[in-house]
SERO-4910 file (N, C-alpha, C, O; in steps of 0.05 Angstrom, whole numbers):
BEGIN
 pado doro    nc1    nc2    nc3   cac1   cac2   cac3    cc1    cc2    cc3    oc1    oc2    oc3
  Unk    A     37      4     63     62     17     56     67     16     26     61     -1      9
  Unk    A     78     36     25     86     34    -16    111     26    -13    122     14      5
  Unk    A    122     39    -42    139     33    -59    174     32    -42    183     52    -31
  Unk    A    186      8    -43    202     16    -31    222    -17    -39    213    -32    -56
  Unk    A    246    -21    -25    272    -35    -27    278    -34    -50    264    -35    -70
  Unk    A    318    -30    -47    317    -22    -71    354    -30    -57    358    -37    -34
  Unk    A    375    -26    -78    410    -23    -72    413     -1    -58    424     -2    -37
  Unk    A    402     25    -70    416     48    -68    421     63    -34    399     69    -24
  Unk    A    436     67    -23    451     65      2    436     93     11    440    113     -2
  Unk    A    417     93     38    409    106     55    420    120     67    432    109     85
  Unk    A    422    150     65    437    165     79    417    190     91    397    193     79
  Unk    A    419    199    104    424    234    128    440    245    116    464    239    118
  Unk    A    432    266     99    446    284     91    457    302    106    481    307    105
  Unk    A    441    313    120    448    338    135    483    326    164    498    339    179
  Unk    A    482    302    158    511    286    168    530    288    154    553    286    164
  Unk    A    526    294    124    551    291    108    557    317     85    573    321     66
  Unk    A    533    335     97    538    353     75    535    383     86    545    384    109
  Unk    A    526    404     78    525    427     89    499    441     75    497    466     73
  Unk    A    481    424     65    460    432     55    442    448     81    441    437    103
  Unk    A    428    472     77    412    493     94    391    497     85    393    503     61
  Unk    A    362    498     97    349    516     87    353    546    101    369    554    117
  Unk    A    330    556     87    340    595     85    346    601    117    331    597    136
  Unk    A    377    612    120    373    628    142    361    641    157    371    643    180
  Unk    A    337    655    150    316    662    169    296    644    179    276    652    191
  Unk    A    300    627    175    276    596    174    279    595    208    302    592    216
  Unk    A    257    598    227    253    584    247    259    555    249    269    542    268
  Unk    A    248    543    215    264    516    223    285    507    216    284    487    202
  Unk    A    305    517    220    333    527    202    350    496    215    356    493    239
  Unk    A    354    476    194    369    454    217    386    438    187    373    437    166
  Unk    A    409    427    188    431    415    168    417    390    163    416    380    140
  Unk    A    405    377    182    387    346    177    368    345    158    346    355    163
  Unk    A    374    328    126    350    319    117    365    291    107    388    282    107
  Unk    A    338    283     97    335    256     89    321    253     71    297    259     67
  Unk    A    347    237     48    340    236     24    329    210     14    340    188     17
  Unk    A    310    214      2    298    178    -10    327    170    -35    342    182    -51
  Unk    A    324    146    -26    340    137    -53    328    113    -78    343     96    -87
  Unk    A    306    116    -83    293    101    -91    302    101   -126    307     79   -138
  Unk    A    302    124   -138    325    126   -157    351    135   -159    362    146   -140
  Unk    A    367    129   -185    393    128   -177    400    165   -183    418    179   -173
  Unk    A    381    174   -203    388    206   -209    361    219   -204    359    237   -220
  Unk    A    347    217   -193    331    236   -191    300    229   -155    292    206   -152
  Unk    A    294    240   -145    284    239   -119    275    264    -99    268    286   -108
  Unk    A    274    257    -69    264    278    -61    279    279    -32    295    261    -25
  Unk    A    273    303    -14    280    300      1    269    323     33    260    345     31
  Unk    A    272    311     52    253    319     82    280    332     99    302    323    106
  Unk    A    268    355    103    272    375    126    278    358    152    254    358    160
  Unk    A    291    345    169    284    333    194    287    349    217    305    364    222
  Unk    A    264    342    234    255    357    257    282    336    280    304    341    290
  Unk    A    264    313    280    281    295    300    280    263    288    262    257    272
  Unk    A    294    248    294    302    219    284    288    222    311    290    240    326
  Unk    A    266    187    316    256    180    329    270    142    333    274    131    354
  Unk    A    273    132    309    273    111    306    293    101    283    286    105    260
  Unk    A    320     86    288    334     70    261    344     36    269    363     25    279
  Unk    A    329     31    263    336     -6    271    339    -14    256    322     -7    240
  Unk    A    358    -31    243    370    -52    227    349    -80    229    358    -97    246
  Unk    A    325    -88    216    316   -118    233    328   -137    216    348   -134    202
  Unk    A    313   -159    217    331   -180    198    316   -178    174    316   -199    160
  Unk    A    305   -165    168    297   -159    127    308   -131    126    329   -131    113
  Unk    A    303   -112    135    302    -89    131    319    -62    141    324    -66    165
  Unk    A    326    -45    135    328    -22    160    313      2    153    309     19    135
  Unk    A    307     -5    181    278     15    177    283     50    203    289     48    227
  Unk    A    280     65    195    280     96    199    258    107    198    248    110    175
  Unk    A    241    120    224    221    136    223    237    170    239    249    176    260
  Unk    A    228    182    218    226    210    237    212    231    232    198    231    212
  Unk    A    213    257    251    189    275    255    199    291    227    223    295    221
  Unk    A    176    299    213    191    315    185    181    341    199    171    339    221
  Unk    A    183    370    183    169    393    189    139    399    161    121    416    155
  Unk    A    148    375    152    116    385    131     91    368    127     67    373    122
  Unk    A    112    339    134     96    320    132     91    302    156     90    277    152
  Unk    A     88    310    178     88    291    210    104    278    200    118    281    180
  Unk    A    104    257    221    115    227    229    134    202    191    128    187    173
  Unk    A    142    207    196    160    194    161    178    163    176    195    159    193
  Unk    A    163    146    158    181    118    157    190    109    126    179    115    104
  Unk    A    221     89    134    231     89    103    235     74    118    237     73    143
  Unk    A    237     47     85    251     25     93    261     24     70    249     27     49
  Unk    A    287     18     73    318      7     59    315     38     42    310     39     17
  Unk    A    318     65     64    320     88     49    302     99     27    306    118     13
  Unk    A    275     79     28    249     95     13    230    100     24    224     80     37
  Unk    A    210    122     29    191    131     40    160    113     37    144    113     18
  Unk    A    159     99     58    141     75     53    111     97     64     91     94     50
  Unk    A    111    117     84     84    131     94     84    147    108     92    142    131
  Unk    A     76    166    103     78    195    127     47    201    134     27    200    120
  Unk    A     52    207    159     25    219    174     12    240    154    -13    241    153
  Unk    A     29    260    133      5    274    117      0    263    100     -8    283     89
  Unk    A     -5    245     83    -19    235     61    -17    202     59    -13    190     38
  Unk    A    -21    191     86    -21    164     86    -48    153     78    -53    131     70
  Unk    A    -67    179     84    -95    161     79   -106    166     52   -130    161     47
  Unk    A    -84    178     30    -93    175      5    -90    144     -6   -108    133    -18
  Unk    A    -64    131      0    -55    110    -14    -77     80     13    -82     56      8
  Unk    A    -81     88     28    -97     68     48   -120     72     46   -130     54     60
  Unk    A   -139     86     35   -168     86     32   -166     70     -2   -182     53     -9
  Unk    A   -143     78    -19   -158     69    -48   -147     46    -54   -151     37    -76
  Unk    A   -127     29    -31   -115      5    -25   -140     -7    -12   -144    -31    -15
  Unk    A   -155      5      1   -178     -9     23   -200    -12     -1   -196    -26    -21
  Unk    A   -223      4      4   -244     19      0   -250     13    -30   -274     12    -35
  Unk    A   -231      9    -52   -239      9    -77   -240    -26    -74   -263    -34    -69
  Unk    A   -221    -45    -76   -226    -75    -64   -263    -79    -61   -282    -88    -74
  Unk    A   -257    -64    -35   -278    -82     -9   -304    -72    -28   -323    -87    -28
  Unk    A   -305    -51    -41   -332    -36    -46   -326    -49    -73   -344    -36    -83
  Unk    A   -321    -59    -86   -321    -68   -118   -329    -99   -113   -342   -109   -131
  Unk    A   -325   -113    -96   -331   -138    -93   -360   -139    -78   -373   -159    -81
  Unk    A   -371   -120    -62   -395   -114    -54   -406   -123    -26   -419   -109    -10
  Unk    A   -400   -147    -22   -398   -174     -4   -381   -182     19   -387   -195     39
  Unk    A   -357   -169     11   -336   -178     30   -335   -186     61   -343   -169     78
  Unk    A   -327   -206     67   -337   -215     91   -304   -219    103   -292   -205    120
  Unk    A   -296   -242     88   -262   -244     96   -245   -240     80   -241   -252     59
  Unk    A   -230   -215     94   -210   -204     84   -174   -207     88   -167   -199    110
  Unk    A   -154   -217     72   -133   -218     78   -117   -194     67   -120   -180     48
  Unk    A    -99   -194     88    -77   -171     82    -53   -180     86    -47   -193    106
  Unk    A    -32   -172     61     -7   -182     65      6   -160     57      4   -144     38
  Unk    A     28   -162     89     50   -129     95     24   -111    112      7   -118    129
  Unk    A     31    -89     97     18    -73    107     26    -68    140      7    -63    154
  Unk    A     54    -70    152     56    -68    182     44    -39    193     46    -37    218
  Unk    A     34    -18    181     32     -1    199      4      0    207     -4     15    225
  Unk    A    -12    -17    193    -43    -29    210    -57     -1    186    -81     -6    184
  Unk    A    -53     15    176    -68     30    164    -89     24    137   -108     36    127
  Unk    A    -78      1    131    -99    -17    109   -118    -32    142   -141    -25    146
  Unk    A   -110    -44    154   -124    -55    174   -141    -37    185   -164    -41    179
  Unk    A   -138    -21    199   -164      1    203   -177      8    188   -200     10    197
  Unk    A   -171     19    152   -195     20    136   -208     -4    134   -233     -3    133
  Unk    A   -193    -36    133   -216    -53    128   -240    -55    148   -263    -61    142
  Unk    A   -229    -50    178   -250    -57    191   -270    -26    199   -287    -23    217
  Unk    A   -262    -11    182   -280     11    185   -307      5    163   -322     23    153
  Unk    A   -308    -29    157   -331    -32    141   -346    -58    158   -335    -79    165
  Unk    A   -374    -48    164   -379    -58    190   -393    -90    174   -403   -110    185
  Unk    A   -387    -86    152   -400   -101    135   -377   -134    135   -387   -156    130
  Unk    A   -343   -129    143   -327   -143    141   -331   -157    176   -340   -147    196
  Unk    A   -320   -188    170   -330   -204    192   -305   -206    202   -302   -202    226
  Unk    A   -285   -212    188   -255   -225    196   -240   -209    176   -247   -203    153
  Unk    A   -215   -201    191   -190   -186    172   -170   -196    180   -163   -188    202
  Unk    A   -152   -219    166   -129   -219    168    -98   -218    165    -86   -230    147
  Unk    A    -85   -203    184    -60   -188    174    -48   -204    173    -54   -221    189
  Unk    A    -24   -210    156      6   -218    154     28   -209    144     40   -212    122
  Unk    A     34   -196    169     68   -178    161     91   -194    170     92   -201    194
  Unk    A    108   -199    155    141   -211    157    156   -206    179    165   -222    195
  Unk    A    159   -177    176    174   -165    193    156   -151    225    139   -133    224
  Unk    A    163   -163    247    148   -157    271    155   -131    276    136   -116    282
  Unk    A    184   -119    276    192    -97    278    184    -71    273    188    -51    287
  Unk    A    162    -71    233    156    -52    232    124    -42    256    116    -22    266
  Unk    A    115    -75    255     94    -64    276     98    -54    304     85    -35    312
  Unk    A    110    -62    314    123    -61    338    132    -30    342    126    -18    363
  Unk    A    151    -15    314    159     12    314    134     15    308    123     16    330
  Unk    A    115     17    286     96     29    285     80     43    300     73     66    297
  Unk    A     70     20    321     51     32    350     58     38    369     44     38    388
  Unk    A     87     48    369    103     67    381    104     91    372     92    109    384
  Unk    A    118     96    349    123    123    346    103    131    324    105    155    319
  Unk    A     82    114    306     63    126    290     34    109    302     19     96    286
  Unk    A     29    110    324      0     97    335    -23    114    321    -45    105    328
  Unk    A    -25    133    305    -55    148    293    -47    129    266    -46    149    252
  Unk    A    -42    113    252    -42    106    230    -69     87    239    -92     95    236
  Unk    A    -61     61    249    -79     51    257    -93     46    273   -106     25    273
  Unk    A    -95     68    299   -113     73    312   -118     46    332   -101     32    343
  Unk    A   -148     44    331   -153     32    357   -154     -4    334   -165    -24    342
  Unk    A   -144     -3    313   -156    -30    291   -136    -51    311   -154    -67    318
  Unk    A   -119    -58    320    -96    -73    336   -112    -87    354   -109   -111    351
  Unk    A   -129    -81    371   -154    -83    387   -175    -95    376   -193   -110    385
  Unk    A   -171    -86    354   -215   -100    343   -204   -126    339   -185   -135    326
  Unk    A   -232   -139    364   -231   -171    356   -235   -184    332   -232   -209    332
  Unk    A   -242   -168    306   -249   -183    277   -217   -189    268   -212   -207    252
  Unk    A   -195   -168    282   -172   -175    270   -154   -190    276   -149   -191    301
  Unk    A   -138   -206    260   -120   -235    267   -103   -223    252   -103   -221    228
  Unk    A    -77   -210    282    -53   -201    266    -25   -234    266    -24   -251    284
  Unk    A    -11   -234    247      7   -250    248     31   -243    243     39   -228    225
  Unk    A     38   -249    252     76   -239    251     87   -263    229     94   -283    242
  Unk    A     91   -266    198    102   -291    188    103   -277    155    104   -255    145
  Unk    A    103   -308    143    116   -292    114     84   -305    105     75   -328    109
  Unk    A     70   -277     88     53   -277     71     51   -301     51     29   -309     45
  Unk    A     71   -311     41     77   -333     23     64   -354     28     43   -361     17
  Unk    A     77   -366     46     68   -390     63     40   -389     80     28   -409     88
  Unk    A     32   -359     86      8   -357     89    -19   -370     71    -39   -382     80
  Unk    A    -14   -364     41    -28   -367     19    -26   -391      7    -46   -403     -3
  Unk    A      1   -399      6      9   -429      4     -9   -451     23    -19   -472     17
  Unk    A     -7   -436     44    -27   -463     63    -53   -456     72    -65   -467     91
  Unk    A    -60   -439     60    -88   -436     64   -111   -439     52   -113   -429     29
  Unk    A   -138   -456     66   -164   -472     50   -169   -466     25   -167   -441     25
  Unk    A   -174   -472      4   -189   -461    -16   -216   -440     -6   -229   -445     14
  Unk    A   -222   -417    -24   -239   -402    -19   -247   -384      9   -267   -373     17
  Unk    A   -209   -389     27   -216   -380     46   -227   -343     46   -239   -334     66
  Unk    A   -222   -330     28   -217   -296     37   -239   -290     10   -245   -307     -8
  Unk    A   -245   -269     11   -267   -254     -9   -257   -231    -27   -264   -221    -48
  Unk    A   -234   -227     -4   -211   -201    -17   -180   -208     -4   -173   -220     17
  Unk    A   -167   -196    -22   -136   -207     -8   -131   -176    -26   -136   -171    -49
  Unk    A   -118   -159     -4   -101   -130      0    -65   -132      4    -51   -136     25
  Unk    A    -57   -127    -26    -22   -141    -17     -6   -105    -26     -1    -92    -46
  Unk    A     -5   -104      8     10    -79     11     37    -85     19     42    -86     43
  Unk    A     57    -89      1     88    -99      2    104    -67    -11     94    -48    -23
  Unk    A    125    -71     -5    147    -61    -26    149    -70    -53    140    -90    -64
  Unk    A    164    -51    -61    174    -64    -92    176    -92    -96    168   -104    -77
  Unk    A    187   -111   -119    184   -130   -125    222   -132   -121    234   -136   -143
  Unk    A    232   -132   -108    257   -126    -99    264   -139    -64    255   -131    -42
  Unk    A    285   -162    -69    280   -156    -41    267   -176    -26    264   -200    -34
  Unk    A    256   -164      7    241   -179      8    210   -179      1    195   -199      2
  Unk    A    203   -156     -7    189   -159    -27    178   -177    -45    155   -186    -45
  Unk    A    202   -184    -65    202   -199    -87    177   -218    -81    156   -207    -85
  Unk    A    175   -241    -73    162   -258    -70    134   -266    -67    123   -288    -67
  Unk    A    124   -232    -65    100   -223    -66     95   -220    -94     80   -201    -94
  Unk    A     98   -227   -118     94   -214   -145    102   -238   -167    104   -235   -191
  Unk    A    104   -261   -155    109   -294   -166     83   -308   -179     60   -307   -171
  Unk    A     91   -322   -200     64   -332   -205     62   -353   -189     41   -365   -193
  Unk    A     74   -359   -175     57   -384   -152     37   -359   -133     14   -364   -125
  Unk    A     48   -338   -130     35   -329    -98      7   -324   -117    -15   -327   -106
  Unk    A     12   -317   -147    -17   -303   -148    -31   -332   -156    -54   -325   -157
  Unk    A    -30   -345   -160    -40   -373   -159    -56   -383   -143    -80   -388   -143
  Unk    A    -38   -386   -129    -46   -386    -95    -79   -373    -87   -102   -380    -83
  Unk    A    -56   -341    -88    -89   -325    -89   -116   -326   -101   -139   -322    -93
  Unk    A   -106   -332   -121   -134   -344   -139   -151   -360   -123   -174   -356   -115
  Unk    A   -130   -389   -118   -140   -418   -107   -161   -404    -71   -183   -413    -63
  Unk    A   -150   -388    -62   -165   -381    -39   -180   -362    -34   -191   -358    -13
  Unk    A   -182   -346    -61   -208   -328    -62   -237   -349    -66   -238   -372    -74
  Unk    A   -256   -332    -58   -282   -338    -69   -282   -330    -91   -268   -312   -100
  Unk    A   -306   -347   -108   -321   -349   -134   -318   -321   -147   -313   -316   -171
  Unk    A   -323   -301   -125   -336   -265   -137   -303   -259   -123   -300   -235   -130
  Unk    A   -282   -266   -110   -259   -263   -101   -248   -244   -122   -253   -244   -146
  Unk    A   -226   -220   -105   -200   -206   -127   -182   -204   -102   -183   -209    -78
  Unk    A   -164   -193   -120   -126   -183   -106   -129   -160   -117   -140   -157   -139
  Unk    A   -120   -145   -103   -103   -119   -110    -75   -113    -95    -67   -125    -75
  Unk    A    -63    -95   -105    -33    -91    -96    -12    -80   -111     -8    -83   -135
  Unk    A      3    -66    -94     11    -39   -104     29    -41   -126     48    -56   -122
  Unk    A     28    -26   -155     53    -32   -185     62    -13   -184     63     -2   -206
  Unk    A     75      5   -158     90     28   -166     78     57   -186     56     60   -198
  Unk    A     97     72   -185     91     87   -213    104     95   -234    127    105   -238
  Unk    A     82     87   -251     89     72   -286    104    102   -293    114     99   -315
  Unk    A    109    125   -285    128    146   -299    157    133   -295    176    131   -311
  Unk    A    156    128   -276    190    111   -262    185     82   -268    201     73   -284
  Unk    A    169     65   -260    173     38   -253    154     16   -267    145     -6   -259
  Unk    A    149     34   -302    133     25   -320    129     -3   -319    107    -13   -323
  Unk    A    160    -23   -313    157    -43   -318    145    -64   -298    135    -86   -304
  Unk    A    147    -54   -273    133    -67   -253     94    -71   -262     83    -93   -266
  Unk    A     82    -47   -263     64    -50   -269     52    -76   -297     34    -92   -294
  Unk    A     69    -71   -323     76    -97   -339     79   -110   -327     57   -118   -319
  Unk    A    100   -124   -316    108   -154   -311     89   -163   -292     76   -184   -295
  Unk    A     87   -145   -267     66   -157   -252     32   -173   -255     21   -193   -246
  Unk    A     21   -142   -278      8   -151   -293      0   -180   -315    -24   -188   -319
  Unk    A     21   -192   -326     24   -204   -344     16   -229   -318     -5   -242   -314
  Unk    A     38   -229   -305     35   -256   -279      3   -254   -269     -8   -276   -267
  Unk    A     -6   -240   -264    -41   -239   -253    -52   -251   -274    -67   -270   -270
  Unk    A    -47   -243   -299    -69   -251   -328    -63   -279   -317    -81   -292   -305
  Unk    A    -33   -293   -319    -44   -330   -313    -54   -340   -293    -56   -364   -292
  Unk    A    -61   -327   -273    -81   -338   -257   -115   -329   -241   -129   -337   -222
  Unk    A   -117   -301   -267   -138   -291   -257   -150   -282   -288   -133   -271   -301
  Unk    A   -179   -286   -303   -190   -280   -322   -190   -254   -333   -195   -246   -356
  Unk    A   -180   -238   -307   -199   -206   -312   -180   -191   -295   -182   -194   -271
  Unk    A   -159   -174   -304   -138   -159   -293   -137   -126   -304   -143   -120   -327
  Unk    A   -132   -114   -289   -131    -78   -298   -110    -68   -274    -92    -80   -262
  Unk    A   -119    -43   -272   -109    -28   -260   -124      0   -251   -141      9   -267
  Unk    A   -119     13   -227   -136     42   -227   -104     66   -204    -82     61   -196
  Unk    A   -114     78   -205    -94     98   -197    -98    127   -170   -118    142   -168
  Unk    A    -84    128   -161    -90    139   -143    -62    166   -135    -39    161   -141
  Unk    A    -68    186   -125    -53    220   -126    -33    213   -100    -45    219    -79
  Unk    A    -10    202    -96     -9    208    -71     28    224    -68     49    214    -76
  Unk    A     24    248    -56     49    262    -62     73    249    -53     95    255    -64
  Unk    A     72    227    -30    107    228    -29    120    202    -51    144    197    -55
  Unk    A     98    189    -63    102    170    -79    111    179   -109     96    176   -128
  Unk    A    133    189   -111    136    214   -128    135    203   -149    139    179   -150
  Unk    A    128    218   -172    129    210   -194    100    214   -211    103    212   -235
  Unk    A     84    218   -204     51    225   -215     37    201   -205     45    190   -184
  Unk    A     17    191   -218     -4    167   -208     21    138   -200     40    127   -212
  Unk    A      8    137   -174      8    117   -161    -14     93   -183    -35    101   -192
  Unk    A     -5     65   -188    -19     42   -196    -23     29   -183     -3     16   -176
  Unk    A    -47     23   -169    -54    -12   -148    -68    -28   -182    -79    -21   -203
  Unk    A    -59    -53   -170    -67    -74   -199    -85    -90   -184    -81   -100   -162
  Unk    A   -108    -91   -199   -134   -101   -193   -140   -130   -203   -154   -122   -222
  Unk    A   -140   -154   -206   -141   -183   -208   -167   -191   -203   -170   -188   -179
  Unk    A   -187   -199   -213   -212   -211   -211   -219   -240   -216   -204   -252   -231
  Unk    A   -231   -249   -210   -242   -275   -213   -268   -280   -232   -273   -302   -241
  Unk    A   -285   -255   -238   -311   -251   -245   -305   -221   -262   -289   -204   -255
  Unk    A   -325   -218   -290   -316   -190   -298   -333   -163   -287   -349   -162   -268
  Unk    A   -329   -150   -297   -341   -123   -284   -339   -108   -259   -350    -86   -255
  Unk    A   -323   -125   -241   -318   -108   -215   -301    -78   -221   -307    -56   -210
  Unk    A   -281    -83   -237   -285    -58   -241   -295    -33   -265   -286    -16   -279
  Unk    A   -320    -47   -255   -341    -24   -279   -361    -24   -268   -381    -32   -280
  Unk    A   -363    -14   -237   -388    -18   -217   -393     13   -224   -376     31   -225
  Unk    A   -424     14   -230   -430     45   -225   -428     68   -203   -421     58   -181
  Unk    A   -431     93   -201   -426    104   -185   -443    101   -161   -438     93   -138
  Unk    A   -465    109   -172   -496    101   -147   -489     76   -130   -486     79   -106
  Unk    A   -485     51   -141   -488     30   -131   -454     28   -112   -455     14    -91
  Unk    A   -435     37   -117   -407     44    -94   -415     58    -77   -406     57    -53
  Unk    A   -439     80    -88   -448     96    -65   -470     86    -50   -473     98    -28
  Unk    A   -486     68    -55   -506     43    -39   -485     26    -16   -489     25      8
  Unk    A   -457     11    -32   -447      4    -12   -430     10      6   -415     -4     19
  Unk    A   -433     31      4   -404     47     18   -429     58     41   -418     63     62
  Unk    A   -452     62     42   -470     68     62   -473     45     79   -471     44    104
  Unk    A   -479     29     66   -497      5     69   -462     -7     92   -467     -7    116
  Unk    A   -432    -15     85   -414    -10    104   -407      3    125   -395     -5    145
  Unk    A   -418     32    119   -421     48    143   -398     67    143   -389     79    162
  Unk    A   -388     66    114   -360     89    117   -362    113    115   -345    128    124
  Unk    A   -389    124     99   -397    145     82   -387    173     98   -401    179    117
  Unk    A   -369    186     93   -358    215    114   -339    206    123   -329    221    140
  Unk    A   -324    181    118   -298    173    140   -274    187    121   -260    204    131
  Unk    A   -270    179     95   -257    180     79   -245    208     77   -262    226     82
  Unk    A   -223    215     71   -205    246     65   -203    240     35   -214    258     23
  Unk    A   -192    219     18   -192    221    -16   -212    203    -28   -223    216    -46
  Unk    A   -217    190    -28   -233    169    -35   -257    178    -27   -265    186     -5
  Unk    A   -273    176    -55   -309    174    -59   -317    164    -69   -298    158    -83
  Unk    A   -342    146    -81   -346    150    -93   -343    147   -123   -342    125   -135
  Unk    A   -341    178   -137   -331    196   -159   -307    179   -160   -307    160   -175
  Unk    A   -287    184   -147   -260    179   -148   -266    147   -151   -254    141   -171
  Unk    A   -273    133   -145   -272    109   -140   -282     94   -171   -278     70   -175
  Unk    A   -294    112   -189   -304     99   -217   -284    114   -231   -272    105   -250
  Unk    A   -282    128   -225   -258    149   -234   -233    134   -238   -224    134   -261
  Unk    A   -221    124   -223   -196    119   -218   -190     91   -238   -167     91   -247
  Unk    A   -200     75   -244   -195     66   -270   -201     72   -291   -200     54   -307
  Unk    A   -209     97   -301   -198    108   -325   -169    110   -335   -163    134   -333
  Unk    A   -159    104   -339   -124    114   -337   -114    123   -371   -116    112   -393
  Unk    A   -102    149   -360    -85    156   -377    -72    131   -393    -63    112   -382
  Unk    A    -73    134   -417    -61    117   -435    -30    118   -442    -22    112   -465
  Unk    A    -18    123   -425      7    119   -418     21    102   -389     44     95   -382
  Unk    A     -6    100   -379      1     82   -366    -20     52   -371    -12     30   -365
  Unk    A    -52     59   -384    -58     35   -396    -36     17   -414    -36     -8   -413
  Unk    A    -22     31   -428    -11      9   -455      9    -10   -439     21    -25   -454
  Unk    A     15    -13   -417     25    -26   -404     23    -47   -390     40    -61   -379
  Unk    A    -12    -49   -392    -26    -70   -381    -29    -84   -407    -24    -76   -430
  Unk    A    -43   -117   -395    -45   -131   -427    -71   -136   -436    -93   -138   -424
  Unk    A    -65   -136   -461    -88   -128   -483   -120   -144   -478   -124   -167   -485
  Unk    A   -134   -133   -469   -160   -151   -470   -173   -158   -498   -193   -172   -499
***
């Protein structure tokens, strides 16, 4: 899930206002729903039907049927993933990790309730153990109800150990060198969020990666949320040698490039050639699974525009 918790108060427009699309529209209906992720500027969804609004104890979370984009969940009124372009931000959350470290055997994931990082990891036949830890039981629970194609049949595969608890204390108590990759798909740094983006957690992370071990995890986007990508950044430099960033297209994350921040233990992971991402991305068994991610894109994607590099810190 991306970018999301935030103050700004969640509303159904089409409840309080008289906004229409065009009168001749077959899908002619007063219901949309507006993100509130900023305070002046955002987007907003056509609604087919509200499927889902539960209040849990972190969150309130809202999925419904859009007319452009399938299936739409928001939490605390921000668009965390829609059935049309969920597998841009979950293949280059997966796939760039697992294929940059080469090896990966055990994998941790923190958040991520809709299992869609979880099905790309285990779509690498190369990974032995994947384990999830989402906070909130609720979003999984809605998830494999009303959005079950996110993650598919991954809920089932015996390599995965889902947990219902707080990611924190996950990392806090766990062996040295237990994981090879750790995937931290949270909300904003807001919240319950927040706690994910601490220099103890990335500490932590360090202490329980392997030797060739990284983190990645999502910094927003640097057109809107410049400073997340900074600050977060700065916190990785004290407990990891080798920190960047790469970027990825994904439309409802508005704003232009999406930033996942990349944390290493060892240098050069991300400056793996193309051939050799394309050796292990065979050699995994993903090669044709992928809709954005190749590859190309995959050496590609840390190049970054220098408006959102000057934000990272200075090597």
């Amino acid at each position: 899930m991306g970018p999301g918790g935030n103050t700004w108060p969640f509303f159904m427009s089409g409840r309080i206002n008289t906004s229409r699309p065009e009168e001749n529209s077959a899908m002619a209906t007063d219901s949309w729903v507006n993100e509130t992720l900023y305070a002046s500027w955002g987007q907003r969804f056509l609604v087919k039907r509200e499927l889902a609004r539960v209040q849990s104890d972190f969150q309130d979370i809202v999925i419904f049927e859009s007319f452009t984009h399938g299936r739409v969940m928001l939490l605390d009124g921000v668009v965390q993933i829609t059935e049309g372009d969920e597998f841009v931000y979950q293949e280059m959350l997966t796939h760039v990790p697992l294929l940059a470290h080469g090896a990966a055997r055990r994998v941790l994931i923190i958040g991520a309730g809709d299992g869609g990082v979880l099905r790309r990891v285990l779509q690498h036949s190369t990974v032995e153990r994947a384990v999830m830890v989402e906070i909130d039981g609720e979003v999984i629970r809605l998830t494999k109800e009303f959005l079950p194609m996110i993650a598919g049949e991954a809920w089932a595969d015996p390599r995965a150990d889902v947990i219902v608890g707080d990611g924190i204390d996950h990392v806090r108590s766990a062996p040295d060198a237990s994981y090879d990759v750790i995937i931290v798909d949270s909300t904003d740094p807001i919240g319950v969020g927040e706690v994910l983006f601490t220099d103890e957690f990335y500490a932590n992370c360090a202490r329980i990666l392997t030797a060739g071990g990284l983190v990645v995890n999502q910094c927003g986007v640097p057109f809107m949320q410049h400073d997340e990508l900074h600050d977060t950044s700065i916190r990785r430099a004290r407990a990891f040698p080798h920190v960047g960033a790469y970027v990825a297209a994904v439309p409802t994350y508005v704003g232009g490039f999406m930033t996942l921040g990349f944390a290493a233990k060892q240098p050069g992971l991300d400056a793996i050639d193309t051939g050799t991402i394309r050796e292990r991305a065979t050699k995994a068994g993903i090669t044709g699974l992928p809709r954005y991610w190749t590859p190309e894109i995959h050496t590609g994607s840390f190049n970054l525009p220098p408006y959102i590099a000057q934000h990272l810190p200075k090597r």
